[in-house]
C-alpha positions in Angstrom: 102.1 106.8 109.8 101.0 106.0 106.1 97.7 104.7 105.0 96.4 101.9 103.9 98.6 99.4 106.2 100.1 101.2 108.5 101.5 99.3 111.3 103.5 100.7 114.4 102.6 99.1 117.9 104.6 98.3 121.5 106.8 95.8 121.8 106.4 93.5 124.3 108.4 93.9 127.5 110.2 90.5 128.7 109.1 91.2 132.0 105.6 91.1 133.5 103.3 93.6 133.6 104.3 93.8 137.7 108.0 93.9 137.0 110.2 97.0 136.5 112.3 97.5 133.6 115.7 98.7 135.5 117.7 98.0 138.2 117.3 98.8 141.8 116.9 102.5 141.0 121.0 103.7 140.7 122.1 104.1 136.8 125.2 102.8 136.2 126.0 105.3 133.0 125.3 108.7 134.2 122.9 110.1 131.4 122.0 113.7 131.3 120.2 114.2 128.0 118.3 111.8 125.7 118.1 112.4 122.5 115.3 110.5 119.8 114.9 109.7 116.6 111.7 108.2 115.3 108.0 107.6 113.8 104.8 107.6 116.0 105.9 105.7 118.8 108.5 108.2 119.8 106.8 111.2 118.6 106.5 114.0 121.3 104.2 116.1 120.2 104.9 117.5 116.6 101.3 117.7 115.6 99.8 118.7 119.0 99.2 115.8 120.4 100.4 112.0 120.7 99.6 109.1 118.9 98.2 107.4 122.4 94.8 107.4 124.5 94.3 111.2 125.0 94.1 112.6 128.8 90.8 114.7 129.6 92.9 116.0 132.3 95.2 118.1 130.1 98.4 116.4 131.4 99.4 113.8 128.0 100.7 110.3 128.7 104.0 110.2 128.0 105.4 108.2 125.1 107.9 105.1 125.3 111.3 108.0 125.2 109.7 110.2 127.3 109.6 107.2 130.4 112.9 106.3 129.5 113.9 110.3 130.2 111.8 109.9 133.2 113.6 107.0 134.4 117.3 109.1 134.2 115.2 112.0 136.3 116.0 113.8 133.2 112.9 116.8 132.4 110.1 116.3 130.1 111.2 115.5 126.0 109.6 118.1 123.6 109.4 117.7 119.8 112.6 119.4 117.7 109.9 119.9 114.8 106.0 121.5 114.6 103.6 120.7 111.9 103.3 123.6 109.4 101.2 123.1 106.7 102.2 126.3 104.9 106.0 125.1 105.2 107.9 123.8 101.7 108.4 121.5 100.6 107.4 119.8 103.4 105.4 120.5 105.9 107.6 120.6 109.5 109.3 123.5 110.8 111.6 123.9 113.5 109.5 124.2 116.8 111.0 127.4 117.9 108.3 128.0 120.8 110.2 125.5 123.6 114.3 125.3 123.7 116.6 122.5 123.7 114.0 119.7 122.3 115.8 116.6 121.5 113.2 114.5 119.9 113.5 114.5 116.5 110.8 111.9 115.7 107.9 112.7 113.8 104.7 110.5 113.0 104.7 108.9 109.6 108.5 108.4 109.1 110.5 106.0 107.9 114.8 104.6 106.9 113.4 105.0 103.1 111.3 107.9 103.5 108.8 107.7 99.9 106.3 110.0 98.1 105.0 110.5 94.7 102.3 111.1 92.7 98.7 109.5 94.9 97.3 107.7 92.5 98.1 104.1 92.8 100.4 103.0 89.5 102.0 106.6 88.6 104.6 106.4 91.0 103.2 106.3 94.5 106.5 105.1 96.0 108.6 106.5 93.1 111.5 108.6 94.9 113.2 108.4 98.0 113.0 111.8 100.0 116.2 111.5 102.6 115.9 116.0 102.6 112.1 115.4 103.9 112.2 115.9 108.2 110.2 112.3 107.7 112.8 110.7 107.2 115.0 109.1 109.9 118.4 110.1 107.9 117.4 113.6 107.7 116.2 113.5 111.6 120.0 111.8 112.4 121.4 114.6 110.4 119.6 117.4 112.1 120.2 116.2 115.7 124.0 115.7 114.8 124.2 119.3 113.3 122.3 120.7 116.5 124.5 118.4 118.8 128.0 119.1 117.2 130.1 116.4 119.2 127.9 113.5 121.5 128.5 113.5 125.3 129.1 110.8 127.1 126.2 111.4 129.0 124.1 111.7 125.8 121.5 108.2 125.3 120.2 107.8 121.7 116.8 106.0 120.4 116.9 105.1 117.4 112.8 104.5 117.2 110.8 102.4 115.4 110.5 104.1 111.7 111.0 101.0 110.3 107.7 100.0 110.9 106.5 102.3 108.7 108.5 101.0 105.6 107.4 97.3 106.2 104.3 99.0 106.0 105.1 100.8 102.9 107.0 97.6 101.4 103.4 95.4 102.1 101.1 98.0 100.8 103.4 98.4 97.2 103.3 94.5 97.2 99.5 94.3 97.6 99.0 97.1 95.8 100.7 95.1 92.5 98.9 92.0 93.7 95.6 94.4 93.7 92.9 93.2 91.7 89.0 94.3 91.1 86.1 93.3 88.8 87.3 94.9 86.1 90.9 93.3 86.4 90.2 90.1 88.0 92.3 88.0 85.8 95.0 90.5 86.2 97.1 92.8 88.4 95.1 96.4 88.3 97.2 99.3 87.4 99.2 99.6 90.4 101.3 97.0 89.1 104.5 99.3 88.7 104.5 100.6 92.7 106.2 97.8 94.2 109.0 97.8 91.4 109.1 101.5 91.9 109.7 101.1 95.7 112.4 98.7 95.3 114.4 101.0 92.8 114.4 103.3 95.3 117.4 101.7 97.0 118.3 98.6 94.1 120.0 99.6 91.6 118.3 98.5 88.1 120.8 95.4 87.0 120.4 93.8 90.4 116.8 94.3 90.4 116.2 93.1 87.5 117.7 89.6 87.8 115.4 89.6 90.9 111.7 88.0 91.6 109.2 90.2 93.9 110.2 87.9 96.5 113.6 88.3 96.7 113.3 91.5 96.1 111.4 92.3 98.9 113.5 90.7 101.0 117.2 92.3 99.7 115.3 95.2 99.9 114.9 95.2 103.6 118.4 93.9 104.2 119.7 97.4 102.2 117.8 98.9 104.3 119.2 98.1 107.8 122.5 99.0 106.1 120.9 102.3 105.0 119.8 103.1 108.6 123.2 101.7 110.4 125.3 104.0 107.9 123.5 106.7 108.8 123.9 106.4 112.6 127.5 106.2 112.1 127.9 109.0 109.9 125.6 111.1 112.1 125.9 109.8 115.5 129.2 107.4 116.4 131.5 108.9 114.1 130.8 112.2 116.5 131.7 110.5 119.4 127.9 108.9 120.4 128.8 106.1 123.1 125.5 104.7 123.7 122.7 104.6 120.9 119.6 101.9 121.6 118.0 100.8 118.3 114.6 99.5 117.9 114.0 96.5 115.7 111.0 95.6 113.6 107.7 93.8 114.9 105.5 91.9 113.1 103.3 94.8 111.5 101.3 91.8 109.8 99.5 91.1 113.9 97.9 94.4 114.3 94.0 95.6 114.1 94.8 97.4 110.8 96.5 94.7 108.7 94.2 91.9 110.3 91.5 93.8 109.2 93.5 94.1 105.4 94.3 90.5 105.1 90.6 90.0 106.3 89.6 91.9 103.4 92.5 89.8 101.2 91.1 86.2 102.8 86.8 87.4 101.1 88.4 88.4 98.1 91.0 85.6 97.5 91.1 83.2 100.3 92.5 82.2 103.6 95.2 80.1 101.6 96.3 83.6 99.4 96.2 85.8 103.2 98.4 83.1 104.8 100.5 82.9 101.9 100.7 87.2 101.9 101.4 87.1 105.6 103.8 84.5 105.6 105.8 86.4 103.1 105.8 90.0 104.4 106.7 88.4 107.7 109.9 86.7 105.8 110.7 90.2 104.9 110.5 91.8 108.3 112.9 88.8 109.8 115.4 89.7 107.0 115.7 93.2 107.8 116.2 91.9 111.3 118.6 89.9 110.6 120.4 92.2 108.4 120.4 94.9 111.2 122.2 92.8 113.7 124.5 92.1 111.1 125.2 95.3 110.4 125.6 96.2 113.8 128.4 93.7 114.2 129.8 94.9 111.1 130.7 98.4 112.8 133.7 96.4 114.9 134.5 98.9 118.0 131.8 100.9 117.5 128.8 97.6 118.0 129.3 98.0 121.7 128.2 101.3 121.6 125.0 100.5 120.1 122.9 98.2 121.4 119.9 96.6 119.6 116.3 95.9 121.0 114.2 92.7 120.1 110.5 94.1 118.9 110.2 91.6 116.5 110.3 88.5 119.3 108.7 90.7 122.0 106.1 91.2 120.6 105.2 88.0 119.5 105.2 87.3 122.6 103.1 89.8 124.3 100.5 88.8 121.2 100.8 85.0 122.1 100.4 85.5 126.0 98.6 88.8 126.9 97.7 87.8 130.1 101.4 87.6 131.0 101.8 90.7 130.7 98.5 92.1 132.1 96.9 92.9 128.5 93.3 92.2 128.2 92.7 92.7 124.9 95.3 92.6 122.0 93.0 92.5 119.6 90.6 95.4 119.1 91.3 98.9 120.2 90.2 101.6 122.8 89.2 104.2 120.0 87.1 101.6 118.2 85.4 100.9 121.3 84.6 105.0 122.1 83.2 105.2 118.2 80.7 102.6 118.7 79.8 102.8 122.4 80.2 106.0 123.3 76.5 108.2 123.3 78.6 111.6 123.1 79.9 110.7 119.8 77.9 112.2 116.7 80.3 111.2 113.6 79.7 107.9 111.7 80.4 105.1 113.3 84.1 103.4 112.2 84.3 99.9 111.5 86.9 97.9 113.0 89.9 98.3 112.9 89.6 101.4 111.1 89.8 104.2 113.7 93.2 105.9 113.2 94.9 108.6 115.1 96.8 109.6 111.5 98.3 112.9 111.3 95.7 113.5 108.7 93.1 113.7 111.5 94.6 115.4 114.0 92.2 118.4 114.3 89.6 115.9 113.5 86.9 113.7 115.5 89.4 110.9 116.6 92.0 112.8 118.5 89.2 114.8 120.2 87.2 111.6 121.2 89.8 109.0 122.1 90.2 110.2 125.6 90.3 108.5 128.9 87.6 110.3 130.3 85.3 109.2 127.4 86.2 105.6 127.6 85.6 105.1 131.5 81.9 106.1 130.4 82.1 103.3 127.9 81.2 99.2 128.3 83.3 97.7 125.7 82.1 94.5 124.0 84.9 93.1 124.9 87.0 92.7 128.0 84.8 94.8 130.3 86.5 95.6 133.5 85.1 98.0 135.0 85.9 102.0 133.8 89.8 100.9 133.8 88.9 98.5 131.2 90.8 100.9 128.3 93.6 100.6 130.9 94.9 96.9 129.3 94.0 97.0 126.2 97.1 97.1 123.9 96.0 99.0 121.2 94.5 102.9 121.3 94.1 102.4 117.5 94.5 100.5 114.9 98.6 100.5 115.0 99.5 102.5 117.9 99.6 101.7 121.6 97.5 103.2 124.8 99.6 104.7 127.5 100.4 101.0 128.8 101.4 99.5 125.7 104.1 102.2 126.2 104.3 101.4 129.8 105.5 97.7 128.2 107.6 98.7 125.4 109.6 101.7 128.0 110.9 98.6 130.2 112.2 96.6 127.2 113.9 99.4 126.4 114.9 99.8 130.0 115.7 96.2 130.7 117.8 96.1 127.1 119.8 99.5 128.8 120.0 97.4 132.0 122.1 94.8 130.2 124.6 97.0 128.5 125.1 98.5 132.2 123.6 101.7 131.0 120.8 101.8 133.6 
């Protein structure tokens, strides 16, 4: 996912950590292919690995879609795209080494998919890519033009991508709010970026008449529209029957953005951190709102598509871990390996900054984070025994281990259980 605040974790399942997430093993619907759309949570592979605890064994934990597709008896999900650097304009390819992959997700994506120039305050979040495999309109697009017409035995997750632009909307806000010693009295030159971001889906009269705030938060409401259009366009309107859609959680609760409004609460505060928090958490409810709204909106076609609370969830899981056999819901199982583990030779992270980004994935991280390597490890925290990475929500700083996906695979399942499609 992006930088700076990137925030994707599992949601929290309603049931306990020793319930299951179906029914008494007989599916209702009879589902014979799931199909996926997505960021990092969903990703199957596209960069070579998974965004998860890593297995020494050589057998990966599967992600949240994957134990969904388990739960059907349906075979193993493989990615639709591969990373390929030397690909233009962007860097994803169509992975043509494995056959009929329906998982279109790919780490780092998002509804309002945004790049520009780097350098903060010359258009970071400048234009809107919808042609870039990143983005989940382009990912709809492709599975509809490789499915032709849905099945009714075809299931499709929408995943979690918009995650990723919360995290993009916070990071252009504190970004303009950004300030340093040689602009302390006034925004830095990044000023422009969360204007920028806005006019990618306001158009210029409207935004205008509008303050940051309610920008932000009309911004996030065109966006569940943005996302629901394009699951009609590219999935109901070709006869898709049964489409789960994931919500968004409260990016502002994990490791990374603690550790960013930690950084916000030396610099100006607690009072300006709350305040910051508070706000971007306003934003995240409005897009929730807006995207049961806009669900309803679709008349016939909203009982086809059936929408999963992240956003309470997983307030819930954060307020009572032990319900849901979490241990720790605070720090993460790769920060732990950095600091504790003796077979680890490159620089100490800090916490909350271990990240399994895309960026790294040949790098240190993805080669250490293993579940072999943590068993050899006594955490600081929540010790145990060599299970203790076992409970811990997090494997990084915004991505869950293999049981935060164990928790977020039976919400799913229980929300499929309701509709009568499990």
């Amino acid at each position: 996912m992006k930088s700076f605040v990137l925030a994707a974790v599992s949601a929290a399942a309603l049931l306990t950590a020793c319930g299951g997430g179906g029914n008494s093993g007989e599916t209702k619907a009879k589902i014979t292919s799931v199909k996926v759309v997505g960021a990092s949570l969903a990703d199957s592979g596209t960069f070579g690995f998974k965004f998860t605890v890593q297995s020494g064994t050589g057998t990966p934990y599967k992600v949240y879609p994957e134990r969904i597709a388990a739960t059907y008896g349906l075979p193993a999900l493989c990615p639709a795209y591969v990373y390929s650097p030397t690909t233009s304009p962007f860097p994803y390819a169509a992975n043509t080494a494995q056959t009929g992959c329906t998982n279109y997700a790919i780490a780092a994506s998002a509804v309002n998919y945004v790049v520009g120039a780097s350098t903060p305050g010359t258009g970071l979040f400048g234009t809107a890519y919808d042609i870039a495999p990143t983005s989940l309109i382009r990912q709809l697009a492709d599975l509809a033009t490789a499915t032709g017409t849905f099945s009714s035995g075809d299931l499709l997750i929408v995943g979690e991508g918009s995650a990723n632009d919360a995290s993009n909307l916070a990071t252009a806000y504190l970004l303009s709010r950004a300030t340093s010693n040689s602009c302390a009295a006034a925004p830095c030159a990044a000023t422009g970026d969360f204007r920028q971001l806005m006019a990618t889906l306001i158009d210029s009269t409207t935004l205008a008449s509008l303050t940051d705030i309610q920008a932000g938060g009309y911004y996030m409401q065109l966006l569940a529209k943005k996302l629901v259009t394009a699951v009609k366009t590219s999935a109901l309107d070709k006869g898709a029957s049964r489409v789960v859609m994931l919500n968004t959680l409260d990016v502002t609760k994990t490791p990374k953005f603690q550790a960013t409004l930690e950084t916000v609460t030396i610099n100006q505060g607690a009072v300006a951190a709350g305040q910051i928090q508070q706000l971007l958490q306003g934003w995240i409810k409005a897009y929730n709102t807006a995207l049961d709204s806009e669900v309803a909106a679709l008349g016939s076609n909203s009982s086809k598509v059936a929408v999963v609370d992240f956003y309470t969830n997983f307030n819930a899981e954060m307020d009572d871990p032990v319900q849901y056999g979490l241990t720790n819901t605070s720090g993460t199982v790769c920060d732990q390996i950095y600091s504790q583990a003796t077979s680890v030779t490159p620089t100490v992270q800090t916490a909350g900054a271990t990240s399994l980004s895309p960026t790294y994935a040949s790098g240190a991280v993805v080669g250490y984070c293993k579940d072999t390597t943590a068993s050899t490890v006594t955490p600081t925290a929540n010790n145990t025994g060599t299970t203790w990475w076992q409970t811990y929500l997090y494997a990084d700083n915004f991505h869950p281990t293999p049981y935060g996906h164990q928790l977020l695979a039976q919400l799913v399942g229980k929300k499929l259980t309701e509709a009568g499609w499990l």
